[in-house]
SEDOVO-432077 format. One record per residue (C-alpha): residue number from 1; z, y, x. Coordinates in Angstrom, 2 decimals, decimal comma, m for minus. Example, Ala and Ser with C-alpha at 12.3 -4.5 7.8 and 13.67 -1.06 7.14 Angstrom:
2
(sedren 1; (7,80; m4,50; 12,30))
(sedren 2; (7,14; m1,06; 13,67))
// end
This chain:
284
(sedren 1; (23,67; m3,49; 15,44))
(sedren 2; (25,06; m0,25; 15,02))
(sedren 3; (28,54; 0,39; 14,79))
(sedren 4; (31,04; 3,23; 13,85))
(sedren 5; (34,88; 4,12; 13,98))
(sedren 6; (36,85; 4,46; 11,12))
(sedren 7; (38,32; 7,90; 10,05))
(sedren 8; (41,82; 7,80; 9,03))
(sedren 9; (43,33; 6,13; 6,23))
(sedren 10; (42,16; 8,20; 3,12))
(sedren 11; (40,02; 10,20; 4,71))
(sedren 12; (36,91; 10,80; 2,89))
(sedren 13; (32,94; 11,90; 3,75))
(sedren 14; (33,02; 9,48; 6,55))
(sedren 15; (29,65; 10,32; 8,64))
(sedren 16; (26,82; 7,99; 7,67))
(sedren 17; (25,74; 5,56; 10,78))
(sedren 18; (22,30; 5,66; 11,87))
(sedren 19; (19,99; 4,15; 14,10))
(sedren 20; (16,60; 5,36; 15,62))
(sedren 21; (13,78; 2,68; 16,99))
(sedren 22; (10,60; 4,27; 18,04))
(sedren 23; (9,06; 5,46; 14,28))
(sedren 24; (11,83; 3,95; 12,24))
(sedren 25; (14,64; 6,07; 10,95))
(sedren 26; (16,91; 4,04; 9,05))
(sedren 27; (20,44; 5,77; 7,96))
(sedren 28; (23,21; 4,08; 6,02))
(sedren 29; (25,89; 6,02; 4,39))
(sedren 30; (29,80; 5,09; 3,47))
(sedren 31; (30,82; 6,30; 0,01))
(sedren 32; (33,59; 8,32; m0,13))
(sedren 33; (36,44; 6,72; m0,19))
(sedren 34; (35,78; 3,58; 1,24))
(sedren 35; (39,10; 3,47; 2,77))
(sedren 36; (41,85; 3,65; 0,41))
(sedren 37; (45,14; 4,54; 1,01))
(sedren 38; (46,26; 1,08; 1,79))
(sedren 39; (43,50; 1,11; 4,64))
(sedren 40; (41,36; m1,77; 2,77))
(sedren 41; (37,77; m1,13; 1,91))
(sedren 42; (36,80; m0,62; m1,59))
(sedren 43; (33,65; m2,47; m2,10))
(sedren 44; (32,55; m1,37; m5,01))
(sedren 45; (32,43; 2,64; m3,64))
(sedren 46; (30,30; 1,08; m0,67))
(sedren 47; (26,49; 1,17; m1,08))
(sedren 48; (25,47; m2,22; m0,06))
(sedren 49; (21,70; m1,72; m0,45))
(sedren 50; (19,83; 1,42; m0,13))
(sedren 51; (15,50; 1,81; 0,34))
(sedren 52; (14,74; 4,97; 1,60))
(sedren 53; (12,04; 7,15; 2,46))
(sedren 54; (12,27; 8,68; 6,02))
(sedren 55; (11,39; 12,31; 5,51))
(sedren 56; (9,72; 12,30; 9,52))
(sedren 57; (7,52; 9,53; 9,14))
(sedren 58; (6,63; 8,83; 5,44))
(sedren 59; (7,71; 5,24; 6,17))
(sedren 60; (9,11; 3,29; 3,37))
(sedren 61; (12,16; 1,07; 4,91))
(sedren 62; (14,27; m1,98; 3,02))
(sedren 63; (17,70; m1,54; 4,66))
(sedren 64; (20,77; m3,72; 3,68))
(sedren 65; (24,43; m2,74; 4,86))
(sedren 66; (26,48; m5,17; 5,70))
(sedren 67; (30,45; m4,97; 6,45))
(sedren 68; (31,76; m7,45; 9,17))
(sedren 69; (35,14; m6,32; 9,90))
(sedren 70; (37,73; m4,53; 7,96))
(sedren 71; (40,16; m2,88; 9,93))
(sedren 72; (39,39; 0,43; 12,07))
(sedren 73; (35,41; m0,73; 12,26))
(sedren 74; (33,14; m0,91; 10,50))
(sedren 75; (29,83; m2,73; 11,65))
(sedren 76; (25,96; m1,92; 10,45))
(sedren 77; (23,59; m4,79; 10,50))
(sedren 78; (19,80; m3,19; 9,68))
(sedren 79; (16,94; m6,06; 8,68))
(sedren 80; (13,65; m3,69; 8,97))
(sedren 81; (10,78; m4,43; 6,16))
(sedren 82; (7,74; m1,84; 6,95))
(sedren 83; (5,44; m1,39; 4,47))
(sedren 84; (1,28; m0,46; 4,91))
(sedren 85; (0,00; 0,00; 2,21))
(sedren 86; (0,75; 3,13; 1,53))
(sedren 87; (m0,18; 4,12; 5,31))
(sedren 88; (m3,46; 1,94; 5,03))
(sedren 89; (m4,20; 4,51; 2,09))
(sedren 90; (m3,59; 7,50; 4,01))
(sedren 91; (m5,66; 6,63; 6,30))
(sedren 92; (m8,76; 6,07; 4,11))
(sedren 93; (m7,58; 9,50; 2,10))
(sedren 94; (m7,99; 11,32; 5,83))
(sedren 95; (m11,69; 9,31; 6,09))
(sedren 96; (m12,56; 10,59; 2,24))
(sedren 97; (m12,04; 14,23; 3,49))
(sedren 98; (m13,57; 14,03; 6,46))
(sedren 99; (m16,58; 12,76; 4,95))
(sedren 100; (m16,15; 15,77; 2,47))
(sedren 101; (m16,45; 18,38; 4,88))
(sedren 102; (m19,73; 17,24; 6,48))
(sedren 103; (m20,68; 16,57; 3,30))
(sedren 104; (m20,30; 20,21; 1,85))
(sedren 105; (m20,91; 21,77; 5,45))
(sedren 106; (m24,57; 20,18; 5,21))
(sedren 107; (m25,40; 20,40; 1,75))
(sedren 108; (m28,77; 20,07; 0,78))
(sedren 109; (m29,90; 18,88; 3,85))
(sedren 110; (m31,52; 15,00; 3,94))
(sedren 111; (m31,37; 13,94; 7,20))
(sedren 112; (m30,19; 14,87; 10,16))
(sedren 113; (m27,01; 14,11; 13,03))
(sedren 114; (m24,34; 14,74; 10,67))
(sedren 115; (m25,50; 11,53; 8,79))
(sedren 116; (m24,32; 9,71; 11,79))
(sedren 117; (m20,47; 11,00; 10,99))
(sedren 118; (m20,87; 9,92; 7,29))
(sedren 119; (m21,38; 6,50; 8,73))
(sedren 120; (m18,37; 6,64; 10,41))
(sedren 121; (m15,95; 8,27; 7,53))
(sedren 122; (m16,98; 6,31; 4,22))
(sedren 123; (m16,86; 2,66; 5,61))
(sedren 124; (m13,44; 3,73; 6,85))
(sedren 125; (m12,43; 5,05; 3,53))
(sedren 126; (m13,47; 1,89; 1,80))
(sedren 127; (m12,10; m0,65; 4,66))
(sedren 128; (m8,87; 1,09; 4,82))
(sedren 129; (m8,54; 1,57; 0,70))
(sedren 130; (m9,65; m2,10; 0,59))
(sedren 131; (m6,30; m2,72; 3,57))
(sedren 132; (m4,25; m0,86; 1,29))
(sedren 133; (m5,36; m3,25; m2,18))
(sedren 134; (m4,24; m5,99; 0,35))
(sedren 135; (m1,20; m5,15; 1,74))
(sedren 136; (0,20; m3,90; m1,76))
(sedren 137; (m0,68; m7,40; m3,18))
(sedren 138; (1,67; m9,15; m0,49))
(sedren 139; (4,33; m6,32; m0,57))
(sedren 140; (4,47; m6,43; m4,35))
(sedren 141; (5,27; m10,44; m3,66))
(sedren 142; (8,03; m9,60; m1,09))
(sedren 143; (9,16; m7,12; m3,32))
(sedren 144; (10,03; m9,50; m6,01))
(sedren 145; (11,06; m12,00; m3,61))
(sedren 146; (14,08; m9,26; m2,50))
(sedren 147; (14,69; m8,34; m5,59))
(sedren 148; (13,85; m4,88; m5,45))
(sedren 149; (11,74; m4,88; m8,62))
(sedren 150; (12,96; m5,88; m12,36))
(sedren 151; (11,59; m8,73; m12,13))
(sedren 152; (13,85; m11,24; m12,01))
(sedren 153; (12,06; m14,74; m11,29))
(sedren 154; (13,08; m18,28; m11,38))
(sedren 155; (13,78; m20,30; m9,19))
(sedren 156; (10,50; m22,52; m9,57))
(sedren 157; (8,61; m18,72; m9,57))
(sedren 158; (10,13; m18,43; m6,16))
(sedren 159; (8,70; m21,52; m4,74))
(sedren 160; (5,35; m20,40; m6,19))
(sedren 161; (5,47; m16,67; m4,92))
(sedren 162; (6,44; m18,09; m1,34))
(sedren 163; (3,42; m20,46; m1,43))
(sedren 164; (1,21; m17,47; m2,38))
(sedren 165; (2,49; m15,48; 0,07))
(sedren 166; (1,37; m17,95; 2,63))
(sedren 167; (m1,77; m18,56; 0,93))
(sedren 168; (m4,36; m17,45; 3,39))
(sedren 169; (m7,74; m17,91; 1,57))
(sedren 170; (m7,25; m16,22; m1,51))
(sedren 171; (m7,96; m12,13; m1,41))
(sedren 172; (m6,23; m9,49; m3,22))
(sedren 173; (m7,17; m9,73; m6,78))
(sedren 174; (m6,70; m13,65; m6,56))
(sedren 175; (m3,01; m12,70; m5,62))
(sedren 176; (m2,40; m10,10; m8,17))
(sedren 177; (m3,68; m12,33; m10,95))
(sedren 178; (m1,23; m15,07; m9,85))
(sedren 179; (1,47; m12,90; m9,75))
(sedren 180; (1,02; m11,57; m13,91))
(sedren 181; (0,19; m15,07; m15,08))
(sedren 182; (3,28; m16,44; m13,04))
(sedren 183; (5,31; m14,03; m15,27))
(sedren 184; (3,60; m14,55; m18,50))
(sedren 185; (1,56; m11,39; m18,53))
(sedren 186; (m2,36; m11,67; m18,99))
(sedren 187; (m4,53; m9,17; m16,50))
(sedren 188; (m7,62; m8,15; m17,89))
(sedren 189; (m9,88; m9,01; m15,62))
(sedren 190; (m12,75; m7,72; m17,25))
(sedren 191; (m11,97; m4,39; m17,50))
(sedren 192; (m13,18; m0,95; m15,47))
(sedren 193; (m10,31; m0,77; m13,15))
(sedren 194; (m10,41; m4,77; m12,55))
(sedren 195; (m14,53; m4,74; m11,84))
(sedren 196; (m13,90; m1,73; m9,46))
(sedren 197; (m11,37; m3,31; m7,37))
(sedren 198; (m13,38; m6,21; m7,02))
(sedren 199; (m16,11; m4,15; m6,35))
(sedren 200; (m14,21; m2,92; m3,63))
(sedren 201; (m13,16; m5,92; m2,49))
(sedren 202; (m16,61; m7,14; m1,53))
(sedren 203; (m17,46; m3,54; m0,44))
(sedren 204; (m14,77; m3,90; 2,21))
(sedren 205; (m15,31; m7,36; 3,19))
(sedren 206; (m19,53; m6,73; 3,53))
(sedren 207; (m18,04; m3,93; 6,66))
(sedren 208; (m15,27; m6,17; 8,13))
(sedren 209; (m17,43; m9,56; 8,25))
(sedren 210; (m20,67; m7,20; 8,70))
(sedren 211; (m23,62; m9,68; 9,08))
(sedren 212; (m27,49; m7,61; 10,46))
(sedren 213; (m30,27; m7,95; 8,08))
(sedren 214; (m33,90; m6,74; 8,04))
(sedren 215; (m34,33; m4,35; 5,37))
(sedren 216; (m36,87; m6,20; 3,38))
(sedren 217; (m34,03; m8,70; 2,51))
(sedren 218; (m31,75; m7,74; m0,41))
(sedren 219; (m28,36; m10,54; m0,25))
(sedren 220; (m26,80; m11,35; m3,25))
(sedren 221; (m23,70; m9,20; m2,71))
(sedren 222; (m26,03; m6,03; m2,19))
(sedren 223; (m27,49; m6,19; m5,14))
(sedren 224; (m24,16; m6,78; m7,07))
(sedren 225; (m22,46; m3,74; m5,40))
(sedren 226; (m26,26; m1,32; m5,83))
(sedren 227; (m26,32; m2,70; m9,55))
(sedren 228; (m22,65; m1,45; m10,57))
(sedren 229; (m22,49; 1,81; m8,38))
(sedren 230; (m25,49; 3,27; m8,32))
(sedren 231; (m25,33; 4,66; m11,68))
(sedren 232; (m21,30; 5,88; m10,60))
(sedren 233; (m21,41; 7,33; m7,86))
(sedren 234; (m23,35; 9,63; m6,03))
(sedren 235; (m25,93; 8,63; m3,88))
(sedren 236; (m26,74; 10,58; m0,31))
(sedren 237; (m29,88; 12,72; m0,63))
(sedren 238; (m32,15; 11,47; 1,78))
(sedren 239; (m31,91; 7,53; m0,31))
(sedren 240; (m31,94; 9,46; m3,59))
(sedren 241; (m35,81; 8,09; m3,72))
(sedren 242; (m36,07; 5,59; m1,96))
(sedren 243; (m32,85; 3,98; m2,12))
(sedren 244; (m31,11; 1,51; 0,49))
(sedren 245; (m27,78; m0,21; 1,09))
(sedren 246; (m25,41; 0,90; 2,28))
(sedren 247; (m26,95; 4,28; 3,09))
(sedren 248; (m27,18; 5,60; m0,25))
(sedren 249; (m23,77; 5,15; m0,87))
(sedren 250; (m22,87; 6,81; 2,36))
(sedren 251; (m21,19; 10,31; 0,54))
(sedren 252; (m17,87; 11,34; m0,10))
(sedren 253; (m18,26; 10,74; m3,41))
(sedren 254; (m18,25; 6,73; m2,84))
(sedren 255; (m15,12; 7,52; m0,23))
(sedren 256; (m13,33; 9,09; m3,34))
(sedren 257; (m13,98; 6,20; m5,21))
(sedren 258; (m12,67; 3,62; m2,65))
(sedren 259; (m9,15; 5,61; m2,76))
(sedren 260; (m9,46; 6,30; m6,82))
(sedren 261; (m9,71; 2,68; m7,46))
(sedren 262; (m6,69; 1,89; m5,22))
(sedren 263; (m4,70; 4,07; m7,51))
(sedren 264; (m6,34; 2,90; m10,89))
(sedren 265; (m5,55; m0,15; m10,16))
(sedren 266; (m2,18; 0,35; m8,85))
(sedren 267; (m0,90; 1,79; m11,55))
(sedren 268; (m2,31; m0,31; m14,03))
(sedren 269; (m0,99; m3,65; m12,38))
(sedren 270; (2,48; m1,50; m12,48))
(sedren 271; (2,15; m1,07; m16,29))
(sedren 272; (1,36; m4,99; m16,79))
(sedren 273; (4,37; m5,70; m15,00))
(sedren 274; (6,90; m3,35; m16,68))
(sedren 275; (7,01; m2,06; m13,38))
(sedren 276; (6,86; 1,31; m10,92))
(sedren 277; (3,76; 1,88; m9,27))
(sedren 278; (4,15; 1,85; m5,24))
(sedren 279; (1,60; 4,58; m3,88))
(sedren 280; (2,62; 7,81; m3,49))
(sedren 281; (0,78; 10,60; m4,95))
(sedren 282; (m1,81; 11,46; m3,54))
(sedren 283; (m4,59; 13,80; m3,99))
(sedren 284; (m8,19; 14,27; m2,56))
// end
């Protein structure tokens, strides 16, 4: 709880209250004249709710205001929501361009120890990317759930957004599928951006739940992933001829992807919904 004195009666550009917790910068402000001459507080010149962006961390924060006394205090009460997608993005944007500098600082070059740092960057641009697809699809449910969106859902659509938010089995495009048909809208699951998510999707989950095969084997969700990105995106030179998973798809280009699709799909799911897109911009 943070609290503040009152200035005087009718005084204006009272000081905003503020409270600091490790990474978290949340700030509230008092309109001006909160306090009107007859010392009561003027709700309606009071900002009950404001989201904000703190400028040191880049960390989106839901912050509600809430007045508990009336006379010469006025009290602060801050709920915290953090949100990770964005971060979870970030991250795999920092991975892309890492890979993107070996890349270019060894062009033309097969094989060799850099390959081992290629390793390292890509599946970390397409686990994180695939983090980010995740986290947005929950967010975007407690979003609508706080009614920060325009979306303004029964009460039966709130029983049915809480149950998919506890939903553990189903993965990000499952949840983001639910969400448009439990307003009405129809996602076209067919499409580019759709088939790339999922695409990423499985990309992601073959690192995360990684399972050691001999070479001569080729799983079913290899040859799914080599079948719809090999002609996409470019493949490392030293597999260009004798091509395996996932080495071939170790480049920057296939890091680029993994964020590019996050985007895509982002702001396509935004359009479906009549809504604003979440992720920052962000460029590679």
């Amino acid at each position: 709880m943070v609290a503040g004195s009152s200035p005087a009666r009718g005084a204006k550009n009272f000081k905003g209250l503020s409270y600091i917790y490790k990474n978290l910068v949340i700030c509230f402000w008092i309109a001006d004249n909160v306090w009107d001459n007859s010392g009561e507080i003027s709700v309606p010149n009071l900002i009950i709710r404001h989201r904000l962006l703190s400028m040191s961390t880049k960390r989106k924060v839901a912050g509600t205001l809430a007045v508990l006394e009336r006379a010469d205090t006025v009290a602060a009460v801050a709920r915290l929501r953090s949100n990770f997608a964005i971060n979870h993005l970030r991250s795999a944007v920092r991975a892309a361009r890492e890979a993107k500098v070996v890349e270019e600082a060894n062009a033309g070059s097969d094989h060799g120890p850099w390959f081992d740092d290629m390793i390292q960057f890509v599946p970390a641009a397409i686990v994180m990317a695939g983090a980010a697809l995740e986290a947005s699809a929950n967010e975007l449910i407690q979003d609508i759930l706080d009614g920060s969106t325009n979306l303004r859902p029964t009460n039966g659509c709130k029983q049915l957004l809480l149950d998919l938010k506890e939903e553990l089995s189903l993965n990000a495009l499952d949840r983001f599928r639910r969400v448009a048909l439990l307003f009405d809208k129809d996602p076209q699951i067919g499409n580019l951006t759709w088939q790339d998510a999922r695409h990423l999707v499985s990309f992601r989950n073959y690192f995360l739940h990684f399972k050691p095969e001999w070479d001569d084997g080729t799983p079913k969700v290899e040859r799914g992933l080599v079948k719809a990105l090999k002609p996409r995106i470019a493949i490392s030179i030293g597999f260009r001829t004798n091509f395996r998973f996932p080495y071939g798809f170790m480049t920057y280009g296939c890091a680029k992807w993994s964020v590019q699709t996050v985007l895509a799909f982002s702001a396509q799911f935004a359009s479906l919904l009549g809504a604003c897109p979440s992720n920052a911009k962000i460029e590679l």
